[in-house]
LOPA-444180 format. One record per residue (C-alpha): x, y, z. Coordinates in pm, whole numbers, padded with zeros to 5 digits, always signed. Example, Ala and Ser with C-alpha at 12.3 -4.5 7.8 and 13.67 -1.06 7.14 Angstrom:
BEGIN
+01230-00450+00780 +01367-00106+00714 
# end
This chain:
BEGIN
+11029-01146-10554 +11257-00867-10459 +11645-00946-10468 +11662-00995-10082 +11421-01271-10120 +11591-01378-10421 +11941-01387-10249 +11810-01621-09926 +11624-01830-10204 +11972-01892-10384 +12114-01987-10103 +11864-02199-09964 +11996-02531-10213 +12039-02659-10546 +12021-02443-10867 +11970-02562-11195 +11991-02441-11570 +11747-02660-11802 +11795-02706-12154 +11631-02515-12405 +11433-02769-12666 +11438-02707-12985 +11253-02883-13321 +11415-03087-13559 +11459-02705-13772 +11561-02537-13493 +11262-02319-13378 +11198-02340-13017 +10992-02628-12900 +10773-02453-12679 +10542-02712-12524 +10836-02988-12514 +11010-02671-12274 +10706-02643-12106 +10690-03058-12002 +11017-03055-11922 +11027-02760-11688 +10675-02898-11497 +10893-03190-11464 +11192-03029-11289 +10956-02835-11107 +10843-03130-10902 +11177-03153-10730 +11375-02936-10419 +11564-02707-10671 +11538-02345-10519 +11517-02191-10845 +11578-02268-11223 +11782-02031-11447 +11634-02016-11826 +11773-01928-12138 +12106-01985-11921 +12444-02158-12062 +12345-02449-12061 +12006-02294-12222 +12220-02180-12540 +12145-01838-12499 +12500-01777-12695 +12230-01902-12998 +11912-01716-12906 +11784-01419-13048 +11663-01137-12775 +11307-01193-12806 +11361-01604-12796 +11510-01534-12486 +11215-01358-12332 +11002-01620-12492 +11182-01903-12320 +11119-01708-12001 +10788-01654-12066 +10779-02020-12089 +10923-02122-11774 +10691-01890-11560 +10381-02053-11689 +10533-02392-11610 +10750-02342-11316 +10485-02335-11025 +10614-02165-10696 +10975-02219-10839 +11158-01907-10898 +11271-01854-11277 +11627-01623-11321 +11629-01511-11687 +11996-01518-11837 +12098-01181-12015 +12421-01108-12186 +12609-00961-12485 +12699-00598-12499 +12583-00351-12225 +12304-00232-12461 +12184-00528-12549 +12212-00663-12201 +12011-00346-12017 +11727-00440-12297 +11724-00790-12211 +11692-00693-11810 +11408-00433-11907 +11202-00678-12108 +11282-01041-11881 +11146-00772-11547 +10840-00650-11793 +10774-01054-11873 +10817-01172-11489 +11105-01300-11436 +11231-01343-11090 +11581-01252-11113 +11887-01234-11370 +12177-01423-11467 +12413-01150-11624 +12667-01387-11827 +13003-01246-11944 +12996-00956-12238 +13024-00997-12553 +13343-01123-12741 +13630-00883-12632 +13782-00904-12279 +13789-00535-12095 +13964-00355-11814 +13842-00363-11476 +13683-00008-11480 +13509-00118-11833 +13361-00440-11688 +13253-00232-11354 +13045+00028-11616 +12915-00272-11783 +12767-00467-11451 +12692-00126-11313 +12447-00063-11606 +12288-00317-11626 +12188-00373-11260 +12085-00011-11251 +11883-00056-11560 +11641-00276-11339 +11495-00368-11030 +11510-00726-11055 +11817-00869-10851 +12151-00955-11028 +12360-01238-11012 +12695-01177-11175 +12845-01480-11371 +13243-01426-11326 +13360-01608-11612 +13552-01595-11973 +13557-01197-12079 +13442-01106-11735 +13648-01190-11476 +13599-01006-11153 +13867-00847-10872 +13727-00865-10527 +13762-00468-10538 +13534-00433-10847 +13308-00699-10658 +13283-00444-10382 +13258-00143-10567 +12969-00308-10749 +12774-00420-10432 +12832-00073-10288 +12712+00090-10561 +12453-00169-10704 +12188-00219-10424 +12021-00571-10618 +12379-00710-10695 +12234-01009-10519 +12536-01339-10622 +12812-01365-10766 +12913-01688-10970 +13214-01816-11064 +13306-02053-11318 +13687-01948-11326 +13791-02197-11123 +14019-01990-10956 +14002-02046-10587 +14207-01840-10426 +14041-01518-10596 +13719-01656-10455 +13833-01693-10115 +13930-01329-10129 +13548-01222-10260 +13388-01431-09996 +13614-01302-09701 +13611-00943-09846 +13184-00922-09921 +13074-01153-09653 +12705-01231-09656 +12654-00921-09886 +12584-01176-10139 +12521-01496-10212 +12832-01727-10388 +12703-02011-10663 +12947-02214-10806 +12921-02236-11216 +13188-02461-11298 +13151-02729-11558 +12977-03008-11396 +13042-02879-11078 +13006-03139-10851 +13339-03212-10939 +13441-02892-10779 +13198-02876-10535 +13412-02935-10231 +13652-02734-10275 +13428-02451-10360 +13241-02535-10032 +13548-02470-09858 +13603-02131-09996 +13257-02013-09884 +13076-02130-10206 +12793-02287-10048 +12550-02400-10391 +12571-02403-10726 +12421-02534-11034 +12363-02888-11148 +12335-02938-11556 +12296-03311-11448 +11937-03193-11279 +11826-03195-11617 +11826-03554-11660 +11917-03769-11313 +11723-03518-11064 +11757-03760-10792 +12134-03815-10820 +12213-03463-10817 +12034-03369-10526 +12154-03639-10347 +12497-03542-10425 +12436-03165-10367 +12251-03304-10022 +12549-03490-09925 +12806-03188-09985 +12586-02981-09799 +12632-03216-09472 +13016-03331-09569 +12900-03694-09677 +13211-03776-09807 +13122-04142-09795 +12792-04100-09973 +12946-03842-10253 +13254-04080-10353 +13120-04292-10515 +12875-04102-10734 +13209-03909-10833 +13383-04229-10922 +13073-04410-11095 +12913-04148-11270 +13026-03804-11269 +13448-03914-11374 +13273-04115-11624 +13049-03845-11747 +13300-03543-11755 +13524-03826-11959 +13236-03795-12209 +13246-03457-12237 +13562-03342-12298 +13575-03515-12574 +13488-03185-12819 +13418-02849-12773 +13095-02732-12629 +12990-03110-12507 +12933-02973-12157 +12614-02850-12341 +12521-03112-12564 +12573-03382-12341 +12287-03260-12096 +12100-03220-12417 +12167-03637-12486 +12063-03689-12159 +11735-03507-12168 +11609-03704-12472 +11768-04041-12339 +11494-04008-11997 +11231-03908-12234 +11168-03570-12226 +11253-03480-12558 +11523-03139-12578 +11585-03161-12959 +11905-03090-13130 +12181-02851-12997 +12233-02502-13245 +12507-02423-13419 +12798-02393-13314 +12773-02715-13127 +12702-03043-13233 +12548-03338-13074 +12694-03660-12958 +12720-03920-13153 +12543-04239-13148 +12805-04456-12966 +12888-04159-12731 +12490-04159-12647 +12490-04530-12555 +12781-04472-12354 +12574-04203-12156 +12267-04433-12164 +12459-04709-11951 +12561-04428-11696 +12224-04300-11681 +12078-04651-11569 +12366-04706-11355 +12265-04372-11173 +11898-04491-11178 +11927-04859-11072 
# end
């Protein structure tokens, strides 16, 4: 897939980051992954991202990353698989070598490592590791790496598979200004927490798709929702906002890091196992799951 295919792809509808499953010790649960990504595979999602945020790749070791990926191409069909990379530029321009060398259709570079840099220092960083392969790029603009329109465009002019640019800021009128200023030069996916809370708004600034963690776990409800943004279904999209997704974003902000662990609950609630969540995060606990349960049957009734 070259990055102008993967750009109209993107753009085309709902994105998606699944879970990565783990064993009761930790080690990667490879053939749970596997079941779980045929499964996704059988709905409209226009690609899925592995190893992503939602993926834990903060808790993955390089090679379990290309592993995971390795994974998700032997399971994903026709869909397209992005490969997250991250951590310091070194580390990140390996990952993009070895996730091109393993198939993967794309990358997902999250934010650097730890320490928050200049403008001209996160430019060098995005710079390298686009140039460092031929796969196309989306940039997540997030946490440590938070993006100026002009670095956006110094980037796409100088970065010929800088393909999307994500945001999970949640600063709007700094998106408005990247849309307006790069056009259809790329292609905008919104990465907010549970975005379908955000989703209009981001529509409005020229933030056309995003990702759903929900897919993991109610695939029809979030592509009915992302359906119904897409066509300004205002009617139709209420009340999933009021009966599930308030509810569920209630849920998780209870503690830290339950925008991850909370997908997790809901993969092994509909059966398709996931495993625990990795340190640093914990899992919910048993009267937070059956609170998720009864939305989850709500969604599917």
């Amino acid at each position: 897939m070259t990055p102008d295919d993967l750009k109209e792809r993107l753009g085309s509808g709902l994105l998606s980051f699944p879970v990565t499953h783990f064993r009761s010790d930790f080690s990667f649960d490879y053939q749970s992954y596997q079941r779980h990504i045929e499964h996704l595979s059988g709905y409209d999602a226009a690609a899925l991202f592995s190893a992503g945020g939602t993926g834990e790749i903060f808790s993955l070791t390089q090679a379990e990353i290309i592993t995971i990926l390795r994974a998700a191409k032997e399971a994903a069909g026709d869909v397209p698989i992005i490969s997250g990379c991250g951590y310091g530029t070194s580390m990140a321009m390996e990952i993009a070598r070895e996730a091109e060398k393993a198939g993967a259709d794309g990358l997902l570079l999250l934010p650097n490592y730890l320490i928050a840099g200049p403008q001209e220092g996160l430019f060098q960083h995005v710079k390298s590791v686009c140039q460092s392969t031929g796969l196309g790029v989306i940039v997540y603009n997030r946490a440590n790496s938070v993006l100026s329109a002009d670095t956006v465009k110094r980037l796409a002019d100088e970065c010929p598979n800088l393909i999307g640019f994500k945001d999970g800021t949640g600063q709007i009128g700094t998106v408005r200004e990247i849309t307006a200023t790069m056009g259809d030069r790329l292609c905008y996916v919104g990465g907010m927490p549970t975005h379908e809370l955000f989703a209009q708004a981001y529509n409005g600034a020229g933030v056309t798709t995003y990702s759903s963690a929900v897919f993991n776990f109610v695939p029809e409800l979030a592509l009915r929702f992302f359906n119904a943004m897409r066509s300004g279904d205002a009617a139709t999209m209420e009340p999933i906002l009021k009966d599930f997704f308030f509810p569920f974003a209630r849920i998780r902000d209870r503690v830290p890091g339950y925008a991850v662990s909370i997908i997790k609950s809901g993969v092994r609630l509909t059966g398709m196992g996931s495993g625990p969540v990795r340190a640093p995060l914990i899992d919910l606990t048993a009267e937070e799951e059956e609170m998720l349960a009864r939305l989850i049957e709500k969604a599917n009734s």
